[in-house]
N, C-alpha and C positions, 0 to 999 in steps of 0.2 A: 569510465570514472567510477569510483566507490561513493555508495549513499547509504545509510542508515533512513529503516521506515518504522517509525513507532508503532506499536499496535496496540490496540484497545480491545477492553468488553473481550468477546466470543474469539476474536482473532489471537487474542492472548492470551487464552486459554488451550485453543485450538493445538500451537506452537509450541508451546509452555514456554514463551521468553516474550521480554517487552518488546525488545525489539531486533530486527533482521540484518543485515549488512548484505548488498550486493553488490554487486560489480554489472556494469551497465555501459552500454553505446552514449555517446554523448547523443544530445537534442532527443534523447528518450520521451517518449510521450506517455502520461497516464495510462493511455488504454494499453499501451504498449506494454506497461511495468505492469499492469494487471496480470498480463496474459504470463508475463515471466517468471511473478509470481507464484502464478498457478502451475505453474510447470515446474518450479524445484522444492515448491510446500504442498504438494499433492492435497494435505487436509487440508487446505486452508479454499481451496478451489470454488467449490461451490458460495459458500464466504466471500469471497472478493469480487467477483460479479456483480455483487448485488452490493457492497460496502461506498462508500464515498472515502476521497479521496483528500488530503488537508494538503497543498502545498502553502507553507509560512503561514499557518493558519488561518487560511480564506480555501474555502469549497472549491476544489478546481474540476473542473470538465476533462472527459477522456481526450482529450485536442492539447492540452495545458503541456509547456513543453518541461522538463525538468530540468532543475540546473546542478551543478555537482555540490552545491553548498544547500540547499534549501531542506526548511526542515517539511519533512515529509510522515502526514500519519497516515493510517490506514484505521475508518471508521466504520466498523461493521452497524446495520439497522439495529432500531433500538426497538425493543419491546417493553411492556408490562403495563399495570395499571394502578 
């Protein structure tokens, strides 16, 4: 299935685009797209590890399964003061 992942802050920066489009196994899991991520945005690697994840924006855990329609961001930690 194709999904589009928003990106935010550092992640969008990182890329230079809002946002990514991949092609994905059905019943993909967070941790799972993390890792896939990491493997075809090489910069963005260290970044995704450590970012949370927005399915339909509510916080999802690495277990959260994805579905081909859901809107999906990628929320790198926030810093400053």
């Amino acid at each position: 299935m194709k999904i589009q992942i928003k990106l935010f802050a550092a992640a969008r920066e990182l890329s230079d685009r809002g946002e990514i489009e991949m092609e994905v196994d059905d019943g993909i899991q967070v941790g799972e797209l993390k890792i896939k991520i990491s493997g075809e945005y090489p910069k963005l690697k260290d970044l995704i590890l450590r970012s949370a994840v927005s399915l339909n924006r509510e916080f999802a855990t690495d277990d959260n399964v994805i579905c081909e329609h859901d809107e999906i961001a990628l929320i790198p930690p926030v810093s400053g003061g």
